[in-house]
N, C-alpha and C positions, 0 to 999 in steps of 0.2 A: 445784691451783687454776689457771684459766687465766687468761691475760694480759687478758682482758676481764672479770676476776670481780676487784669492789674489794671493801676489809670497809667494814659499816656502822659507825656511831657504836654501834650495839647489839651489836659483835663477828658479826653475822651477815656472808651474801655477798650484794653487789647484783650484777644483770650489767650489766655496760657495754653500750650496744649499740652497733652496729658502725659506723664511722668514715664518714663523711659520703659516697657513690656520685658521684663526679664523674663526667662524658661529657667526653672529650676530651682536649684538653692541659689538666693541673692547673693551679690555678690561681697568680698571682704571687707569687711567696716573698720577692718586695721589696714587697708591699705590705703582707703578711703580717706581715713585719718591722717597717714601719713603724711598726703599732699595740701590736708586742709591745715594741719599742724605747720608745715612748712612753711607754706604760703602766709599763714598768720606771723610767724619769726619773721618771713621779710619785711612784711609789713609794719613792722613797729621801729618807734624812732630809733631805738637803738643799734638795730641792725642794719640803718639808713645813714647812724652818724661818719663822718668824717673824721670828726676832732679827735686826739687822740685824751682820754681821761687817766686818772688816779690808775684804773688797773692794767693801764698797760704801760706804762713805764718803767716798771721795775721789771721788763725781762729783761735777760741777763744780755738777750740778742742785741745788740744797737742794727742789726739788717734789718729783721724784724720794725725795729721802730722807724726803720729810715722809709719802708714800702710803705707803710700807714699814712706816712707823710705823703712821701712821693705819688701817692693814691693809686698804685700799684692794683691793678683787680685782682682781688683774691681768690681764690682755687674754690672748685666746688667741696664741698665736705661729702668726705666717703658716706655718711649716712643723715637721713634727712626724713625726720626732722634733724635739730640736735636736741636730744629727749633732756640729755645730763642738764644743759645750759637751759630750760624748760621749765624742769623740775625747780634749778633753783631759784629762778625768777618767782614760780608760785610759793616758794619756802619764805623766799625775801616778804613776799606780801601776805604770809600770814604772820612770820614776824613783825612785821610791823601791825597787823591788825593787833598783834598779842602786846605791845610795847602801848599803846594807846586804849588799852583795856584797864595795863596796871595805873597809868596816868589816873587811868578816871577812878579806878579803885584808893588811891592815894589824896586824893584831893590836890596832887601838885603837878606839874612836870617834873619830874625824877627824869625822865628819856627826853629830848629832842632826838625826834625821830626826822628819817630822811630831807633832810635841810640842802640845800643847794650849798658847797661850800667853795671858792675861788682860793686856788693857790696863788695864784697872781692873774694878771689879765687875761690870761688866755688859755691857763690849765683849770677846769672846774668839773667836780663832780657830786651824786647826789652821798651822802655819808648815812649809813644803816643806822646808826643810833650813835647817841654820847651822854653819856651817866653822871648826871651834876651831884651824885654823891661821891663820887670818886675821880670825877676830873678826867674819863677816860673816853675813850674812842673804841665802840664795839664794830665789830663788822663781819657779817654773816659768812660763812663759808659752807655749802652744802657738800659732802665730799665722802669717798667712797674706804674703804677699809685700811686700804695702803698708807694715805697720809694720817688717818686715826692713829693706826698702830704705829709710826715714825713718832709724831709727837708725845701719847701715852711711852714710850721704850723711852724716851730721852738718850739716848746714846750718842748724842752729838752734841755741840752746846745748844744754846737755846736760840740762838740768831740761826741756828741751822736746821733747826726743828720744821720751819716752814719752810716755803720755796719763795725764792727772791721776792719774785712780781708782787706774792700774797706782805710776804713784810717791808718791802718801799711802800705799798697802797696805802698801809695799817698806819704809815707815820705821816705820810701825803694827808689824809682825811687829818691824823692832828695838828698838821700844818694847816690847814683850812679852817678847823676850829680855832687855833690859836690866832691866828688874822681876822677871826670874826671876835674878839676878844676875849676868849673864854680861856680861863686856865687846865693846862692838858698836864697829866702825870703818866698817864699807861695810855696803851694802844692794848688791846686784843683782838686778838679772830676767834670766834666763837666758832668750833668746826661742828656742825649738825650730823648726826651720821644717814647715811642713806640706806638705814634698815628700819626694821619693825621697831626696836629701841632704841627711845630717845635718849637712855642714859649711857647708850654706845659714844655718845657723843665726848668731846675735848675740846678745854680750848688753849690756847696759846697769850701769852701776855712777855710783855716787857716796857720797860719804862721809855718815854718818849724822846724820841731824838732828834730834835729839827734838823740837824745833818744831814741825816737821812734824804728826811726829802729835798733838800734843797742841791743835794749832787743828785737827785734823780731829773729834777729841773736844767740842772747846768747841761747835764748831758743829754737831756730833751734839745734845749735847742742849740746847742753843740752838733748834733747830730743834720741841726735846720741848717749852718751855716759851712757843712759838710758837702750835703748835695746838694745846696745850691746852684744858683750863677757865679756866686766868688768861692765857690770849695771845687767839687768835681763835676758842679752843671752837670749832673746823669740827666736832666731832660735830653742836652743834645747830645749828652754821650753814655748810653746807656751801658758801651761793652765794660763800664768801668766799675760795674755794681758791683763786682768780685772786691774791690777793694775796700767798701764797707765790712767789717767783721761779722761774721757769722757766729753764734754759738751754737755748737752741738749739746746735743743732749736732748732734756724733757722741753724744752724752749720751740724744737724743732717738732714736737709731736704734736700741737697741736696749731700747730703756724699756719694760718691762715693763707702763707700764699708757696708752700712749702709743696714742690713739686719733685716728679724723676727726671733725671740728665740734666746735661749742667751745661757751663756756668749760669751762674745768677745773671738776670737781666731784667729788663722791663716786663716780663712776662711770670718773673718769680722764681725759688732761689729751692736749689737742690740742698741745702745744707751746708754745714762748714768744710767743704771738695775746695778750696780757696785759697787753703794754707800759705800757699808759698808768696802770693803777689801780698796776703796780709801780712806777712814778715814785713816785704821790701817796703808795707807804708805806713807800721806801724806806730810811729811816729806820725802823724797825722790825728789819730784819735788821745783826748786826754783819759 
């Protein structure tokens, strides 16, 4: 058989025919990449899921959480692939290949690595690691010079060192472990740096606070019983999106359904342009 003869669905041979005659220098294999990079991110579960998990409940946005719900289709991304969210995915799996190295070098589990872990029925996600020599809850962050040098400066306290989403997640994952019976003392994010050296890197730690997560839950589905049929039904009344709160700021830069010209609707939400109707109903969110 030749390398250009496939079998059919009928066990028969199709011939392939022969690979595209270019003139010249071939063409770009980083643009090439691009589309084949892309296409691979759509196609994976996580870019299929629905459900909202661990890292997205701590934006500060409740818009934001409310479209994820309301399954709002999200905006294309100005560039594509997304290399940053890419990179850290293959970071993630070689930390894990490196947590299962030292297991085997130790003769113990020291790491439970990537474990399924359930906040309650319906919030579950997978947890980076957790250190049965210290009770703690690691969780990888790959991340670029800015947030390094915020957390190395300390100049703010320490809950402020990270950015919300990243520390509701860090205590979400120890509420997960601690419902799986395990005893939880610290949460950290381990921030990897995204240069040549590894030892650019930081991390972040505080002791664990089930609080935490469990107002990021309240107002998960606080936020369900909002747009519903007994809150503000936006399925049938969409013009009402404006009165879910918006947060400006870093929330808005990477928002997913975060568009130009306004108001917010079923189509996606210019940002916090809203102010005044969220005055009149602010009392509506706790």
């Amino acid at each position: 058989m030749s390398l250009l003869d496939l079998p059919t669905a009928d066990g028969g041979i199709a011939i392939a025919g022969p690979p595209p005659a270019y003139q010249g220098t071939p063409p770009s294999t980083v643009a090439t990449m691009r589309d084949v990079l892309a296409d691979l991110d759509a196609s994976r579960p996580r870019s299929r899921q629905t459900a909202l998990g661990p890292s997205e409940l701590g934006t500060p946005c409740q818009r934001q959480i409310a479209m994820k719900l309301a399954g709002i289709p999200r905006q294309l991304p100005d560039s594509r692939p997304p290399w940053a969210p890419m990179q850290g995915t293959a970071i993630h799996g070689l930390m894990e290949e490196a947590l299962r190295f030292h297991n085997a070098q130790l003769g113990r589990e020291r790491w439970i690595i990537e474990e399924r872990l359930h906040m309650d029925a319906e919030i579950s996600g997978s947890g980076d690691a957790y250190d049965t020599d210290h009770a703690m809850v690691v969780d990888w962050k790959y991340v670029g010079t800015t947030a390094l040098r915020k957390v190395k400066r300390k100049t703010v306290p320490n809950e402020q060192l990270v950015s919300p989403d990243y520390r509701v997640q860090a205590h979400l994952y120890g509420y997960g472990h601690a419902r799986a019976g395990r005893p939880v003392r610290w949460v950290r994010l381990v921030l990897l740096a995204r240069s040549h050296n590894y030892d650019d890197s930081a991390e972040w730690t505080e002791a664990y606070n089930p609080e935490i997560a469990i107002r990021a839950l309240d107002r998960y589905y606080a936020t369900q019983d909002l747009i519903g049929p007994n809150g503000l039904n936006l399925a049938a009344n969409p013009a009402l999106w404006p009165v879910v709160p918006a947060a400006p700021g870093d929330a808005c830069t990477w928002c997913p359904f975060r568009r130009t010209g306004g108001p917010a609707d079923q189509t996606g939400c210019p940002g916090n342009t809203d102010q005044k109707i969220n005055k009149q109903v602010s009392g509506l969110i706790a």
